[in-house]
N, C-alpha and C positions, 0 to 999 in steps of 0.2 A: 713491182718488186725492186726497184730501180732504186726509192727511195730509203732501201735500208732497214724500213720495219722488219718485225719479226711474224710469223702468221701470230694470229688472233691478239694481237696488239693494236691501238687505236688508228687509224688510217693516216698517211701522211697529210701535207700538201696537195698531192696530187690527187687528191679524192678515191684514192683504192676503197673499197668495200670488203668488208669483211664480214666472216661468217663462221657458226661453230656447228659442227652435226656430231648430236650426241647419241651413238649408236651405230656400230661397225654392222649392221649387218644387210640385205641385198637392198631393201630402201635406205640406210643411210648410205651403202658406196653412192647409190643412184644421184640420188641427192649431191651427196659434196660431188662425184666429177659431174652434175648438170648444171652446178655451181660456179664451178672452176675451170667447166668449157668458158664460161661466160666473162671470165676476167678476175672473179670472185675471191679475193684466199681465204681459204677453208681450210679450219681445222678440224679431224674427224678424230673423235673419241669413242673408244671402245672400253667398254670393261673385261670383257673376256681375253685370253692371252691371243686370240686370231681373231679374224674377220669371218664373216660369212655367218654369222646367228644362227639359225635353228638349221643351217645345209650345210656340214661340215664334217670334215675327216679326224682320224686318231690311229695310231700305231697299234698293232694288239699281235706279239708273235711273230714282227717279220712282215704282218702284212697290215697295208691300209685299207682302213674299214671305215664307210661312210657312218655317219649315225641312223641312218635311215635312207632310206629309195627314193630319191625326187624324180619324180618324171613331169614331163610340160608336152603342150600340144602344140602341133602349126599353129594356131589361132593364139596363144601367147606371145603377141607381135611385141610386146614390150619388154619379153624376157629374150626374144629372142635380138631383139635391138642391144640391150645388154651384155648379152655373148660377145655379139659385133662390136662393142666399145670396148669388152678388154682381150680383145682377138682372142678370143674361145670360141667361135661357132663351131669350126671343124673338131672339137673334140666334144662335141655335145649333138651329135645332128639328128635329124627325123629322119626316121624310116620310109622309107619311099611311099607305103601305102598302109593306111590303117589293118592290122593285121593282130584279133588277140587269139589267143589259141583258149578257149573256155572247157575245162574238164569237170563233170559232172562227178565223183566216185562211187556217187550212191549208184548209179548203172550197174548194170553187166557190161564186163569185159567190150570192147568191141562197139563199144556206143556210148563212149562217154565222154567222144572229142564232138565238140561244136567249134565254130568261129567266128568272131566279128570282125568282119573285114569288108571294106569298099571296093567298088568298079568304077573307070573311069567315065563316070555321068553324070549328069546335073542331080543337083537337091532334088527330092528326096531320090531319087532311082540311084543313087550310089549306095545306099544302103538295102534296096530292096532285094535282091538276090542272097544277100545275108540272110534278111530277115525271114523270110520267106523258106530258106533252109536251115533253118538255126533249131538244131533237134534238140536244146533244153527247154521249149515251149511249144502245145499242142496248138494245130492249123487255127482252133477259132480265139485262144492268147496271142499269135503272132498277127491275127486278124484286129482283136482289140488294140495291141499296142502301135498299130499302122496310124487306127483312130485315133487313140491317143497323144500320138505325134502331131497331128494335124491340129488338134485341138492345142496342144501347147506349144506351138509355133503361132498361131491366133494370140496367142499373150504378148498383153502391152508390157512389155519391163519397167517400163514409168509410172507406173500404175502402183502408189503407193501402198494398195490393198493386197496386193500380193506377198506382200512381207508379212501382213499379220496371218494369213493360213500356213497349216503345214502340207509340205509334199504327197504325205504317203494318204492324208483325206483327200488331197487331189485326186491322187492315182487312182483311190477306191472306187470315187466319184465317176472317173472316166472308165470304168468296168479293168482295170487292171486286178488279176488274180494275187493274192500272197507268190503262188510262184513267178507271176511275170513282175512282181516288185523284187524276187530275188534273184531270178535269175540274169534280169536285164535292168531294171533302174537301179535298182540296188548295186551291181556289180559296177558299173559307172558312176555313180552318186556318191557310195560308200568311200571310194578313190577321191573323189575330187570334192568334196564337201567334209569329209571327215564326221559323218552322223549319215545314220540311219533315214531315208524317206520320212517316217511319221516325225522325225525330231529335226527338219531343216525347214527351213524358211522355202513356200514356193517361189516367193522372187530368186532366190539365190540360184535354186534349181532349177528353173525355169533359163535363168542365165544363162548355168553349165550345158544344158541340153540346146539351146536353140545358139549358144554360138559352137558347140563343139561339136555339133549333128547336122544341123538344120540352115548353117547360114552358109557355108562353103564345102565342096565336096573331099578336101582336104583337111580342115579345119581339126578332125582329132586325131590326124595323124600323131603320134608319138615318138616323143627325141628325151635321151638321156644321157649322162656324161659315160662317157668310153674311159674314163680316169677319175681318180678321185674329186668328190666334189671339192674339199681343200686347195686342190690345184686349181681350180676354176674362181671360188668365190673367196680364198683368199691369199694366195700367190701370184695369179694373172690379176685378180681384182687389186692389189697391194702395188703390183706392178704399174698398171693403170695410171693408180692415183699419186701414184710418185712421178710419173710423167706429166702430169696433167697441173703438179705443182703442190699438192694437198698435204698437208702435214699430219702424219695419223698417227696416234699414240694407242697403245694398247696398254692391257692391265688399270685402265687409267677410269675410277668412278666420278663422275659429279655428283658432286654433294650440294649444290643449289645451284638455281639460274636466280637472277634478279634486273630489274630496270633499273638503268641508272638515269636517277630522277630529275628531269628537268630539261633532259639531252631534245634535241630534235628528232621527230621522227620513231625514236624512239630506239636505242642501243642498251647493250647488255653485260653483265658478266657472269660469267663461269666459274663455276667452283673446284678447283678439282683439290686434290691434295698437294698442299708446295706451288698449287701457281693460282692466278686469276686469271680468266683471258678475256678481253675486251671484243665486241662484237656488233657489227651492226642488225645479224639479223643470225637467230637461233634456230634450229632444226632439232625437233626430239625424233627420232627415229627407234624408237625401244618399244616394248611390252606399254599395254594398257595399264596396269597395275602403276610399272613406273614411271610413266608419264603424268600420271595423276599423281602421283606424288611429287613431282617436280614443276606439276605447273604453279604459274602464282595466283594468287587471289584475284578473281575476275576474267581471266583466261577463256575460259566456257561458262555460258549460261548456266550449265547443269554438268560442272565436272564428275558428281556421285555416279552420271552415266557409263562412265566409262568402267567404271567398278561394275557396271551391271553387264557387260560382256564378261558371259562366261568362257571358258576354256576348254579344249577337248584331247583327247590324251592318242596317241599315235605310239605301238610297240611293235620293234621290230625283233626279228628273232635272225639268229644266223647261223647256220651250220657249213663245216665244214668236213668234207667227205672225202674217201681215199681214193675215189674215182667220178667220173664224168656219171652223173644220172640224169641231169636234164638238157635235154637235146636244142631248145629253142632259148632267145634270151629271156624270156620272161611268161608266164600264162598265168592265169587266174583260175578260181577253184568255186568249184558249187559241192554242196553237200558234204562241208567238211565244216570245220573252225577257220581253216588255209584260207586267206582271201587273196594274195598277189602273193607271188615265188619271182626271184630277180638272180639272175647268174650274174655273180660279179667278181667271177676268177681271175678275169684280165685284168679288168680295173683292180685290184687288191696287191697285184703281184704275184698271185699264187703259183707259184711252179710244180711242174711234176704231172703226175696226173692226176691228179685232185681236183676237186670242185670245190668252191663256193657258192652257197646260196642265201640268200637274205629274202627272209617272209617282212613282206609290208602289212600290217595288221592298225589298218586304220578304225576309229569310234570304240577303240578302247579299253573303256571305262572298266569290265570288269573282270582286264584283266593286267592291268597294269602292274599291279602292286604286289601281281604274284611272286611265289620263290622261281628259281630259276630252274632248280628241279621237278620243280611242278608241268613246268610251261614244256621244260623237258621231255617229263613225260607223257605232255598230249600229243605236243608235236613232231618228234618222231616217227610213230606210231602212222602218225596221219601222211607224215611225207609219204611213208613206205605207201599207204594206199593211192598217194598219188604218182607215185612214180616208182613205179614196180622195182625199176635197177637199183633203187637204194635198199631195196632187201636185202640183206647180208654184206652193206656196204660198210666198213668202218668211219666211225664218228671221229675224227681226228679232235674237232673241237664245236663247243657247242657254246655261246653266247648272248645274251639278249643285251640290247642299251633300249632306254623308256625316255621320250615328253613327253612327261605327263601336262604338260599344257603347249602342245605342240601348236594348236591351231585354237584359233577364237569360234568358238560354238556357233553354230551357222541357225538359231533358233527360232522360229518366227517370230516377228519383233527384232530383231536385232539391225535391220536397220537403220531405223530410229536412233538408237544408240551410239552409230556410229558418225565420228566429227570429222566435218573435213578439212582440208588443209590448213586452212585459215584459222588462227584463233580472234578472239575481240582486241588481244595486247598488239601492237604492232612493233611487225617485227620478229614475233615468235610462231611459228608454225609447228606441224605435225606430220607425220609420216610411219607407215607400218600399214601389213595388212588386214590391220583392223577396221584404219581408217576408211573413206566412204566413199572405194574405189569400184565399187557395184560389183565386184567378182569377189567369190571364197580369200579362206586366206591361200594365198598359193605363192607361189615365186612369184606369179606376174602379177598378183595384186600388190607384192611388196614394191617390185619394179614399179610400177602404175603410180602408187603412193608416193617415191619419192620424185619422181617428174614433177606431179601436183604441186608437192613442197617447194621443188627448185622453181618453178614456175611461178609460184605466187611471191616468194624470195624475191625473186629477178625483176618483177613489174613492181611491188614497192622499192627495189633499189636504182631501180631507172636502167637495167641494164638490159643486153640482148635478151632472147628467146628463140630466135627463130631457129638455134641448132637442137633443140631441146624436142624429141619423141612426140609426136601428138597423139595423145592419148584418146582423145574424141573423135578425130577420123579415125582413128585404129578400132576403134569400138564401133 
């Protein structure tokens, strides 16, 4: 920085490196500061007015309201590494022990709490006392699903044939019932895959289950932000990367990348509006749609791939209540529409005695695009049956916000599809959780993805790595 350049201007003398990451959100921060630990200046480019892409906050009445419920597991070592870079962990922490409180409604009264929760004991016996008393499944379903455990921890994850089957003929296969796919794979699956068993890839699931079950007896423990995700992924994250040196422009589209022809190695520029920026090595950290349309010719083998990851839609609903109806921070729901209920009175600001609750309503599809009335009136209705204290509670306010392409379709085949860091141009790389980070799209495959980016970045620019996450021993 010594020699006066400006970021994403051609390098001095002094052989500074330089870099553009196009894409403000939890793989491109990842990326520019694995970048710009390394010596790097990096420019990071966002289109949106904040950071933080599909995890992110907004004003509504006084209070702040996430767009939707992220939650991450122990076993997300790469998101949790990420807290740790932009000093967030202690506002985002894991709960000491896996603990979900699962309520049935279709029951009577008096039987229609189970729960999933561990004991302090090695794989598998930290889950057996669970399972073994889990009253949403009868003795010889909780007997098959022991089997079926054992058999899908036998699964090679390497095994590229596991991507071309779906989940839910697996499960059939291993004698799981329609209700032990809903009451227990479904209710984990539907969370962390965003599709249904019969429409996800068994690799993928097979993933979710044997690292969040099967591989450490802490491993699903569960940690969420205690404050708006905005304060996390794009005020600490913002703060970070201003530390760290990175130049971040928001509101700010590219309108092309290109090589510039002839250079060594191979450098670039950036289009944005009113500037060019010069570069030695480019980072797309955005959506599959617009990475294809920004790559250049010869990039990927088979860029139309990327067109062929589909998309899957995530609606949250949120109500706000004139008194405390749910006692626990979060549970999940059988025999309803209700799939996850999330208290997030504190995080919002909410004062008084009021509640906030925010329904996570992940695979969709069909009901996205509904009126807000409509949605109104199932889900009221439905809360009341699931939490008796909100009968004759006042509705202070009732809201829904939609991705409708929240997450990349987790479908069998879809591996295939997905490209990894590296492209053929040198120089240009990839990043997102589309990319061919072997987990769902989650936080931690976005984190995962951009390590990858900044790593491959770093060995063609000759520079460090060795502060940079390892994402293969972490796996």
């Amino acid at each position: 920085m010594s020699d006066g350049t400006q970021p994403g201007e051609r390098p001095g003398h002094h052989g500074e490196k330089t870099a553009v990451v196009v894409g403000g959100g939890l793989a491109g921060i990842t990326t520019a500061l694995s970048l710009a630990d390394a010596g790097v200046r990096v420019t990071l480019l966002e289109g949106r007015p904040r950071l933080g892409g599909l995890a992110f906050s907004f004003q509504r009445d006084g209070l702040t309201v996430d767009n939707g419920q992220h939650v991450y597991l122990r076993c997300c070592t790469a998101y949790r590494w990420f807290l740790d870079r932009i000093d967030a962990a202690e506002l985002a922490p894991v709960q000491a022990r896996l603990d979900v409180p699962v309520v049935d409604v279709a029951k009577p009264a008096g039987r229609r709490l189970g729960r999933l929760r561990r004991d302090p004991l090695p794989v598998p016996l930290h889950l057996g006392r669970s399972l073994a008393t889990y009253p949403h499944l009868s003795l010889a379903e909780r007997a098959r699903v022991g089997r079926a455990a054992v058999a899908l921890k036998a699964l090679d994850l390497a095994d590229p044939a596991l991507d071309a089957q779906d989940f839910g003929s697996w499960l059939a296969a291993h004698g799981q019932s329609p209700r032990a796919v809903e009451a227990l794979w479904d209710l984990v699956g539907v969370a962390t895959l965003n599709a249904v068993a019969g429409d996800s890839s068994l690799g993928l699931a097979a993933m979710v289950f044997k690292t969040g079950l099967l591989s450490d007896p802490g491993a699903a423990d569960i940690g969420w932000a205690r404050v708006p995700l905005g304060e996390l992924h794009d005020t600490l994250a913002r703060k970070a990367l201003d530390s760290a040196g990175v130049r971040t422009e928001v509101r700010t589209r590219v309108t092309s990348i290109q090589t510039i022809q002839h250079s060594e190695n191979g450098r670039w520029t950036v289009q944005v509006p009113g500037e060019t920026l010069d570069a030695d090595a480019v980072v797309l950290a955005v959506a599959q749609q617009e990475a294809h349309d920004l790559l250049p010719a010869g990039a990927l083998d088979a860029p139309e791939r990327l067109l062929e990851i589909g998309t899957a839609p995530i609606l949250n609903v949120h109500v706000v209540y004139d008194r405390k109806v749910l006692s626990t921070p979060f549970l999940a729901a059988l025999g309803s529409p209700v799939q996850w209920v999330f208290d997030r009175t504190e995080a919002s600001g909410l004062g008084g005695d009021g509640q906030y609750l925010a329904l996570s309503q992940s695979a969709a599809h069909n009901e996205i695009d509904e009126p807000v009335a409509a949605l109104r009136e199932r889900y009221l209705p439905e809360l009341e049956r699931l939490l008796p204290r909100a009968r004759g509670a006042e509705v202070r306010d009732f809201f829904v916000t939609r991705e409708r392409t929240a997450t990349f379709a987790p479908t069998p085949g879809v591996g295939r599809l997905r490209p990894g860091a590296r492209t053929k141009t040198p120089g240009l790389y990839l990043a997102g959780s589309w990319t061919a980070t072997g987990w769902p799209a989650t936080m931690e495959s976005a984190v995962r993805s951009g390590v990858s980016a900044a790593g491959a970045a770093l060995g063609a620019l000759g520079r460090p790595r060795h502060h940079l996450f390892d994402v293969e021993e972490a796996a």
